[in-house]
C-alpha positions in Angstrom: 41.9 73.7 -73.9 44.3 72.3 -71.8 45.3 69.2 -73.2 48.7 68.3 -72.4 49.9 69.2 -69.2 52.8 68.9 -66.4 52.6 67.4 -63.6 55.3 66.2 -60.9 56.3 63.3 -62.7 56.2 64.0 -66.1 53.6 65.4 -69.1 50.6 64.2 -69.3 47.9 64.4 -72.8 44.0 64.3 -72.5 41.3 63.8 -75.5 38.6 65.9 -75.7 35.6 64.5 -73.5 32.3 64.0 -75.3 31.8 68.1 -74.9 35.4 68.9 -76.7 35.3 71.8 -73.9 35.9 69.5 -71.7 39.5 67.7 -71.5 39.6 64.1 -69.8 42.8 62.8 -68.5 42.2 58.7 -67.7 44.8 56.7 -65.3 47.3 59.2 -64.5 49.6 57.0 -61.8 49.3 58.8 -58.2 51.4 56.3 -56.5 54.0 53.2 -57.4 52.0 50.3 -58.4 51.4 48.2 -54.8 52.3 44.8 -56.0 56.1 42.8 -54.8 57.1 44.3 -51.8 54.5 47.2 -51.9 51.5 45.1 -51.5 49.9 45.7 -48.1 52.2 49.0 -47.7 51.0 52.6 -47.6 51.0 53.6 -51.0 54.9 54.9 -52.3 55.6 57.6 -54.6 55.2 57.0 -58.8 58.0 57.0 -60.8 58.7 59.8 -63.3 58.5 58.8 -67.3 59.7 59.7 -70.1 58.2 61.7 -73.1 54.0 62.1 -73.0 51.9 60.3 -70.6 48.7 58.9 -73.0 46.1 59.3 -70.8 43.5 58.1 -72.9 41.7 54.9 -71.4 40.9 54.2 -67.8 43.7 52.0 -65.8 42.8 48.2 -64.6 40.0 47.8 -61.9 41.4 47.3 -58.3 41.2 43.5 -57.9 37.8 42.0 -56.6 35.6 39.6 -57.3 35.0 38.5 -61.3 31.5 40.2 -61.8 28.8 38.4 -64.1 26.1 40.0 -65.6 23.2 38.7 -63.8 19.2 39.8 -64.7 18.7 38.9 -61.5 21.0 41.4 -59.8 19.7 44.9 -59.7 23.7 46.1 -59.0 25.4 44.0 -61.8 22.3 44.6 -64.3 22.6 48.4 -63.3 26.9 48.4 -64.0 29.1 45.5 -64.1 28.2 45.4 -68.0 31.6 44.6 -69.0 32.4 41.4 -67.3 35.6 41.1 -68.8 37.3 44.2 -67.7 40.8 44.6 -67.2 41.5 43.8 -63.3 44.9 44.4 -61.9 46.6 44.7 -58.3 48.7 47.4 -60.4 45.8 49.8 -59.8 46.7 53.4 -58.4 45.5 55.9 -60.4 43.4 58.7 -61.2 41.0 60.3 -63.5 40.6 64.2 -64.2 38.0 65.9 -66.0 38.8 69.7 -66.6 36.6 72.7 -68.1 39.9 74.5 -68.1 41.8 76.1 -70.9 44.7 78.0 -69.0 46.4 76.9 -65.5 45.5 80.0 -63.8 41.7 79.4 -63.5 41.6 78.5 -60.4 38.5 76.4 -60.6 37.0 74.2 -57.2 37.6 70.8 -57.4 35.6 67.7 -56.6 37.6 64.3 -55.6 35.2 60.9 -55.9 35.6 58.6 -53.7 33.6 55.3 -55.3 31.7 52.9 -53.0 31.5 49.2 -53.3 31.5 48.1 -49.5 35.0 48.5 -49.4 35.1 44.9 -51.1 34.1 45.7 -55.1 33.6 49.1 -57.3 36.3 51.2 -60.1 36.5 54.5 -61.4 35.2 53.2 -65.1 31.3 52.2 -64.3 29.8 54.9 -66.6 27.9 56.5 -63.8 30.7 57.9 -62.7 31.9 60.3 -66.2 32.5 63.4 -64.6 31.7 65.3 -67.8 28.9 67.0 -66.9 29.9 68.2 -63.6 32.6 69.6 -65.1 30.5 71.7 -67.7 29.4 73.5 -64.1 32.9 74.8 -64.0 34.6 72.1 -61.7 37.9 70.2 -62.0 36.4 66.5 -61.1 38.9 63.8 -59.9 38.0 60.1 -59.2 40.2 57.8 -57.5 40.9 54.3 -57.3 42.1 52.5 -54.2 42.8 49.0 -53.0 40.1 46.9 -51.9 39.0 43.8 -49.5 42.3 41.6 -48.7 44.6 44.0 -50.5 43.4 47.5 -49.3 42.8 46.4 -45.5 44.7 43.3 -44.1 46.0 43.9 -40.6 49.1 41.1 -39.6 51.6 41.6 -36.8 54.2 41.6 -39.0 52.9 44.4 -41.1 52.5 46.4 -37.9 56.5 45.9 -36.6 57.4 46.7 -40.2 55.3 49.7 -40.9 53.8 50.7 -37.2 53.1 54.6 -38.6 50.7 53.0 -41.1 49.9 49.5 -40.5 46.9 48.9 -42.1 44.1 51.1 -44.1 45.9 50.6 -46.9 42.9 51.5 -49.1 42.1 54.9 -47.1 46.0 55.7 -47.2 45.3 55.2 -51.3 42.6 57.9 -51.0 44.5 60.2 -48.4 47.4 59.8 -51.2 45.5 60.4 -54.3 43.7 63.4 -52.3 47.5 64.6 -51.9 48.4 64.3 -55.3 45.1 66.6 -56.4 46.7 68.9 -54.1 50.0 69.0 -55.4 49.1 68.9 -59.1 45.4 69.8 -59.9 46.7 74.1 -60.5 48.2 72.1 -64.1 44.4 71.5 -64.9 43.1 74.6 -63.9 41.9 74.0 -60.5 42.7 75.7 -57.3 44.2 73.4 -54.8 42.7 75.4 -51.4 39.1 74.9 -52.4 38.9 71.0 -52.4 35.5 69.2 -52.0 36.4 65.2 -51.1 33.0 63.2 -51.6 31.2 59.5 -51.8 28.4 57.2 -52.1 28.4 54.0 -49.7 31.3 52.8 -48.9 32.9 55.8 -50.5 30.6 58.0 -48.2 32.4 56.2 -45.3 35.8 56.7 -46.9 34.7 60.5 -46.5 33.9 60.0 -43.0 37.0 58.3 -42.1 38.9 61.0 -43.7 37.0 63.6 -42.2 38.5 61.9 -38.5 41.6 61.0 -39.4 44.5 63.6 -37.1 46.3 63.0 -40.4 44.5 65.3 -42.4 44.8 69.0 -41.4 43.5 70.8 -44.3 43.1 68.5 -46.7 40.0 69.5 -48.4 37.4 72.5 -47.2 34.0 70.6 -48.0 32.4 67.1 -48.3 29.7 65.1 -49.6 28.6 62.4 -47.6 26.3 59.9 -49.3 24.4 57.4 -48.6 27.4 56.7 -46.3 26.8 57.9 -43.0 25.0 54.9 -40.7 24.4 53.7 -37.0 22.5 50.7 -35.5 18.6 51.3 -34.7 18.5 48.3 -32.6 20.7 46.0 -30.9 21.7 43.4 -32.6 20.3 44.6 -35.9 22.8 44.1 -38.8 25.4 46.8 -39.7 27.5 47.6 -42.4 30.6 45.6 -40.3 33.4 48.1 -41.7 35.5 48.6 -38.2 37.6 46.6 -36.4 40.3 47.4 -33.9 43.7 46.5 -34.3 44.3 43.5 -32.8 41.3 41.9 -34.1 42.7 42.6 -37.8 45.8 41.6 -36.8 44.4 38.2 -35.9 42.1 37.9 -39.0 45.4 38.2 -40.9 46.9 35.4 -39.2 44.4 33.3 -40.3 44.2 34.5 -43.8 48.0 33.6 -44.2 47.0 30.2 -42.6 44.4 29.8 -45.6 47.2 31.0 -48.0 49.5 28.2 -46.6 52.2 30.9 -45.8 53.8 31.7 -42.5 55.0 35.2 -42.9 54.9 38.7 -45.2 57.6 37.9 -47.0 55.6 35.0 -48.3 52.5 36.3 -48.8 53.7 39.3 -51.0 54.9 36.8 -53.4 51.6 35.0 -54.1 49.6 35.4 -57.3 47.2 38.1 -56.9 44.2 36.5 -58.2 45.2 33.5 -55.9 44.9 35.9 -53.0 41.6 37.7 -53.7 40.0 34.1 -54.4 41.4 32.4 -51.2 39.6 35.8 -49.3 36.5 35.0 -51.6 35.8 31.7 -50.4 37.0 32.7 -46.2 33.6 34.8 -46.7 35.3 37.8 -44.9 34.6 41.5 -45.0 37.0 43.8 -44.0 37.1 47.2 -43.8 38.8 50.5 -41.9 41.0 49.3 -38.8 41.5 51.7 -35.6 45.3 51.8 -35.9 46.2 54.8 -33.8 47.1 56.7 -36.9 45.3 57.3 -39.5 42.0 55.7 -38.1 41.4 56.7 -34.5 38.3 55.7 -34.0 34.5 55.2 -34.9 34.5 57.8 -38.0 30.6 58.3 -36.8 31.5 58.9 -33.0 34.0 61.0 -33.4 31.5 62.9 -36.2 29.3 63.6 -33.0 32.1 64.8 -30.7 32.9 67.3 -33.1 36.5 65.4 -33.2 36.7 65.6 -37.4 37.9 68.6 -39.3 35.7 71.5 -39.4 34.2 71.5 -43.2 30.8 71.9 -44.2 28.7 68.9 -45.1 25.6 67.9 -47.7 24.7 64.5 -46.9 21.7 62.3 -47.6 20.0 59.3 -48.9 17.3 57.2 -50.8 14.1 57.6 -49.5 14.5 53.0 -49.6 17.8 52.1 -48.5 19.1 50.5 -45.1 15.8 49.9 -43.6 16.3 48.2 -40.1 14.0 46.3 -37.9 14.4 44.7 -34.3 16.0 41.3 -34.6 13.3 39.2 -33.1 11.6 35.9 -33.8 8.2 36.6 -31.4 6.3 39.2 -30.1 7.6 38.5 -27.1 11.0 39.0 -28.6 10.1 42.9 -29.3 8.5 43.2 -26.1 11.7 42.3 -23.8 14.3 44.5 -26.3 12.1 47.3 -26.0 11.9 46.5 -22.4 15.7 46.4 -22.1 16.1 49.8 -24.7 13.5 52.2 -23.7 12.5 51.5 -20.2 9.6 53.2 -18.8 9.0 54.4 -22.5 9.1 51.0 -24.2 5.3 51.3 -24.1 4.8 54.1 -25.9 7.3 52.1 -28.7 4.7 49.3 -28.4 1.9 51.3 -29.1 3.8 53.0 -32.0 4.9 49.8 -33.6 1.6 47.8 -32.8 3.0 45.3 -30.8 0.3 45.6 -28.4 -2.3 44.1 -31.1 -0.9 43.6 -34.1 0.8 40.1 -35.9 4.9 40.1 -35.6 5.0 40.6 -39.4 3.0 44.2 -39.0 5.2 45.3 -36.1 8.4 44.3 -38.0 7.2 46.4 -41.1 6.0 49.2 -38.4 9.1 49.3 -37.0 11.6 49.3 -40.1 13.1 52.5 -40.2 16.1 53.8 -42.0 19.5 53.8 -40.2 20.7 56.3 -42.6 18.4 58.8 -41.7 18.4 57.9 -38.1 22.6 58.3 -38.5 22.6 62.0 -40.2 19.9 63.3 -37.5 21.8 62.2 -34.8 25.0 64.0 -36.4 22.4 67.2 -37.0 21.6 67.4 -33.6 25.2 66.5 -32.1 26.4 69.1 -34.3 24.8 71.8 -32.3 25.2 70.3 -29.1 28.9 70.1 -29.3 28.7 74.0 -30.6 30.3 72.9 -33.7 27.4 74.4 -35.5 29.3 73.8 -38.7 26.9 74.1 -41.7 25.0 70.7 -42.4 22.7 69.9 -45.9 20.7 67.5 -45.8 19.0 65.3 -48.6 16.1 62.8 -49.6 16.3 60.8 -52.8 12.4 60.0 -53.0 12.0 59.8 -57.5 10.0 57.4 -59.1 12.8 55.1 -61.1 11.5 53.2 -64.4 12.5 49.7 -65.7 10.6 46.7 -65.6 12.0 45.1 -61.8 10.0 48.5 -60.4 12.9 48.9 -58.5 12.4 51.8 -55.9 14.7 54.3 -54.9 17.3 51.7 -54.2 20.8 51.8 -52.9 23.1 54.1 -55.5 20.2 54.3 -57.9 20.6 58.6 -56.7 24.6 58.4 -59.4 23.0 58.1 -61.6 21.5 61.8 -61.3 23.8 63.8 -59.6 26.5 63.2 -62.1 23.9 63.6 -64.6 24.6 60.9 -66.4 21.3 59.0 -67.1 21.7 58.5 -70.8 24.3 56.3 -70.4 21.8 53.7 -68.2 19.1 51.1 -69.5 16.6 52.7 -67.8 13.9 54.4 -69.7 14.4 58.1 -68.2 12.1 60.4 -69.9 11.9 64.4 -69.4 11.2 65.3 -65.9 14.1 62.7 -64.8 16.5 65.1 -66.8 15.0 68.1 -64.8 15.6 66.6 -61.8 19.0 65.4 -62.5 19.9 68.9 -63.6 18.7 70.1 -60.9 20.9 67.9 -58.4 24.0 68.5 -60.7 23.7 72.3 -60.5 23.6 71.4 -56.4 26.2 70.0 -56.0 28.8 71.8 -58.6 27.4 75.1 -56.2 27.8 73.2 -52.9 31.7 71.9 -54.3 31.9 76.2 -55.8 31.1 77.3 -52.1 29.8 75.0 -49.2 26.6 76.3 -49.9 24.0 74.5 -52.6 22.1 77.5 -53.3 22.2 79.1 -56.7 20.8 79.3 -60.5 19.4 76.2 -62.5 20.4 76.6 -66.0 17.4 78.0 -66.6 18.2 81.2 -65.1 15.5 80.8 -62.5 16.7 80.5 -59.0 16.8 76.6 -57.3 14.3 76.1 -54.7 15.7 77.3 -51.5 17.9 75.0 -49.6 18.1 75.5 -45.5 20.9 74.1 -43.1 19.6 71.4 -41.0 19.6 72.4 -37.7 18.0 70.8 -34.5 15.4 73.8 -34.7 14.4 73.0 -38.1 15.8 69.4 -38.8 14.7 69.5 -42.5 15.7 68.9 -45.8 15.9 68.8 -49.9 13.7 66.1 -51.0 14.5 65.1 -54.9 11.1 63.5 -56.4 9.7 64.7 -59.3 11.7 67.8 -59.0 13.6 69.5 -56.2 11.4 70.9 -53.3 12.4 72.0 -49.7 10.3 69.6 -47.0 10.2 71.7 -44.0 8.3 68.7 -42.0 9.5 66.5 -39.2 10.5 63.3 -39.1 8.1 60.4 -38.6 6.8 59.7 -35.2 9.2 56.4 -34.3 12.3 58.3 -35.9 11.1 61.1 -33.6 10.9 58.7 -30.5 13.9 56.6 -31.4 15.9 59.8 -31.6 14.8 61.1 -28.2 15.6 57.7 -26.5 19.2 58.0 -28.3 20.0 61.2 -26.6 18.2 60.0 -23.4 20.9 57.1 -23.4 23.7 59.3 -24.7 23.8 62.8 -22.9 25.0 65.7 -25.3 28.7 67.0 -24.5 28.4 70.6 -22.6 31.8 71.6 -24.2 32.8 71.8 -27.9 35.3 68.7 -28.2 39.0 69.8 -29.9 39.7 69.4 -33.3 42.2 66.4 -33.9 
C-alpha cells in the first residue's frame, strides 16, 4: 500500500483507512496558508517541509459561522455534530483517499467540491469519507476553499492590486487544489489525464463555474453536477443569489470595510479573522462568484447553454423535493397579470393547468410549484443539442423514502449520504434496501468518474439497470427510489409547458458557440 509518498513539496505518510486497502492522506497543504498579506489573494504556492508530512487528521474548517447543534435544524442535526471543531482562516488543504499500492496504477480520480452556499461546509462532515468510493478503484480528493467574506470579497483596491484575479478567491482555491491533483495525484496512484471534478449545491455550482471559466483548458475530462445546476421559474421568484458583476462587488466591499472601520486593504488584512467573519455575520450578506473578466466570465448556466464551457461529459441531478418554486404573488389576480406578462396568448392554457381559473390562491401556488432544478438541467438537455454540442448528458432523480422521526423527504443533500456510501455513519435508521440502493449509486458514479459513462456491473455481478443519455428525443432519466430504475416518461405537464414558453422566449442558437 502506498503509504508514504512524494509530492512537490515534500513526503507525505497516510494511515490505513477503515478498509487497511485503502490509504487516507488528511490535510496535505495545496497552497500557502491565505492569512497576512494573502488574505483576499489568489491562492500562493505552499512551502516545502522538512522530514515526513503526518497526514493523519483533517486540517481546520474554512472559517464560517459557529454551528450549534440544533433538533430543530434538519442540516445541523444531519452534520454539524461537532460544534467545536477546529476553524481556521489557515485553511488550504486537501484530502486523498487511494486504493493504490504502486504509483504506476494509473487509477481515475474524483475531486469533491463540498457545497454549503458558498457561505458554510468542510471536508471533515462524515458524509463525505471517500473510502468507499475508493474500494471502486478511484483516487478520491476533497478540497477545501475559502468561504463568504474571505473566499469572495470584491474592493477596488484588490482589483488595481491583483486585476488578473481580483476576486473568486474561493473558486481560484478549487481551480488551485484541482492543479495540485494534477501535478501530484501519479504519487498516489492515479492518473492525472482522467480527472472527474464534481459537487453537491454550492459545490455543484463551483463545477459549473469551473466548467466556464477560459482559464481551464483541460483541467479535468468529466463532471458531476449536483443538485447544483438552477434557473428562475418565474420572475421574481427567489434564486440562489450567487452572481454579481464586478462593480457591484466592488461596492459591497466598500461597505464591508466601512463596517470594519477600516479605509483600505492594507487594513483590513490585519483584522482578527473571527472579527471579520462576525462583522459579515451580522451585515446579513451572501456573496458568491463575481464576473471578473477572468476566471468568471459570465452566468456559469448561460454560458452552459451556449455551449461556451469545456467540452466534458456530465451526470447531473437532483432530489425528487428540493428548490420547489412558485410565482411570487399575493392574489389571484397577482398570478393572472404575471402569467399575462410571461406567456402571452398561452397564459390561459397556464391558468387552466395551475387552476387559477377556479381554484383558491393556496391550490394554485401548490399547483404551480415546480422544481427549478429540474426546470435548469432540461433547459441545458435540450440547449445541448441545439447548439450541436451534443456532448453526453446523465441525468438523475433522487425520489427514496428517508427514515427518522422529522419524516423528512428527499430533502436538499440528503442524496451524500448514498452516493458516497456512507450511511452508517448517519442517525438515520437505514435498513437493507437503503444499502442496495446506495451501492447501487456508488458503483454509478466510480463507472461514470472510470469512463464518462455510468453503465456497468453492481457488485453483484449482475449488470445495473440500463442508463440512457438524456437527449431532447428522449429527455429521461435514472430515478433512485427503492432501487435504481430507468424512467423513460416525460416530464409533468407545467414543466412541459414552462419549458416550451422558455425556448419560445429564448430562440435556440443555429450555430455551435466556440469553446472558451
Amino acid at each position: 500500500m502506498l503509504r508514504v509518498v512524494k509530492v512537490e513539496n515534500g513526503a507525505v505518510q497516510g494511515l490505513p483507512a477503515a478498509d487497511p486497502r485503502i490509504t487516507s492522506f488528511k490535510g496535505i497543504p495545496f497552497a500557502a496558508p491565505p492569512v497576512g498579506d494573502n488574505r483576499w489573494r489568489a491562492p500562493q504556492p505552499a512551502a516545502d517541509w522538512e522530514g515526513v508530512l503526518k497526514a493523519y487528521e483533517f486540517a481546520p474548517v474554512p472559517m464560517q459561522v459557529r454551528q450549534e447543534i440544533d433538533e430543530g435544524n434538519i442540516y445541523t442535526r444531519e452534520w454539524a455534530v461537532e460544534p467545536d471543531i477546529a476553524m481556521d482562516e489557515d485553511c488550504l488543504y486537501l484530502n486523498i483517499w487511494t486504493p493504490a499500492k504502486h504509483t504506476d496504477e494509473k487509477l481515475p480520480v474524483f475531486v469533491w467540491y463540498f457545497g454549503g452556499g458558498l457561505q458554510v461546509g468542510h471536508t471533515a462532515e462524515m458524509e463525505f469519507d471517500g473510502e468507499r468510493i475508493a474500494r471502486r478503484g478511484i483516487v478520491v480528493v476533497t478540497i477545501a476553499y475559502r468561504l463568504n467574506a474571505f473566499g469572495f470579497l470584491a474592493h477596488p483596491e484588490l482589483t488595481a492590486e491583483a486585476p488578473e484575479a481580483p476576486a473568486n478567491f474561493g473558486h481560484l482555491d478549487q481551480q488551485a487544489a484541482t492543479r495540485w491533483v494534477k501535478r501530484n495525484i501519479a504519487a498516489f496512484g492515479g492518473d492525472p489525464d482522467s480527472l472527474t471534478i464534481g459537487g453537491q449545491s454550492a459545490g455543484g455550482f463551483s463545477v459549473m463555474n469551473q466548467l466556464a471559466s477560459p482559464q481551464n483548458e483541460g483541467l479535468c475530462q468529466r463532471a458531476i453536477i449536483q443538485s447544483g445546476m438552477f434557473t428562475k421559474l418565474y420572475p421574481g421568484a427567489g434564486g440562489p443569489g450567487l452572481l454579481r458583476d464586478l462593480a457591484a462587488a466592488e461596492a459591497d466591499g466598500v461597505r464591508f470595510f466601512e463596517a470594519l472601520g477600516v479605509t483600505t486593504l492594507a487594513e483590513a488584512r490585519k483584522l482578527d479573522a473571527a472579527f471579520v467573519r462576525d462583522k459579515y455575520l451580522e451585515s446579513g450578506a451572501f456573496w458568491g462568484a463575481v464576473v471578473d473578466g477572468r476566471f468568471s466570465v459570465g452566468d456559469a448556466f448561460e454560458l452552459f447553454l451556449q455551449n461556451k464551457r469545456w467540452p466534458v461529459p456530465v451526470l447531473f441531478g437532483h432530489t425528487s423535493s428540493e428548490f420547489f418554486s412558485v410565482p411570487e404573488a399575493g392574489t389571484l389576480d397577482d398570478i393572472k397579470r404575471m402569467a399575462a406578462e410571461l406567456f402571452g396568448d398561452d397564459a390561459r392554457t397556464f391558468l387552466a393547468l395551475t387552476g387559477a381559473l377556479s381554484g383558491s390562491l393556496d391550490q394554485v401556488l401548490q399547483r404551480a410549484s415546480a422544481s427549478g432544478i429540474e426546470y435548469a438541467i432540461r433547459i441545458a438537455g435540450q440547449a445541448n443539442a441545439d447548439t450541436g454540442a451534443n456532448l453526453p448528458l446523465y441525468y438523475y432523480s433522487f425520489d427514496a423514502d428517508i427514515p427518522g422521526w422529522d419524516n423528512p423527504g428527499t430533502f436538499h443533500s440528503v442524496d451524500l449520504w448514498f452516493f458516497f456510501e456512507t450511511l452508517a455513519k448517519c442517525w438515520r435508521p437505514f435498513v437493507g434496501r437503503h444499502y442496495d440502493l446506495a451501492r447501487q449509486m456508488c458503483n454509478y458514479w466510480a463507472n461514470f468518474i472510470r469512463s464518462g459513462d455510468p453503465n456497468g456491473q453492481d457488485a453483484t455481478g449482475e449488470d445495473l439497470p440500463r442508463w440512457e443519455t438524456y437527449t431532447p428525443e428522449a429527455p429521461y432519466g435514472m430515478r433512485f427510489a427503492d432501487r435504481a430504475a430507468f424512467a423513460a416518461e416525460q416530464p409533468g405537464e407545467l414543466m412541459r409547458f414552462l419549458l416550451q414558453q422558455y425556448f419560445k422566449r429564448n430562440p435556440p442558437q443555429p450555430q455551435p458557440q466556440p469553446q472558451p
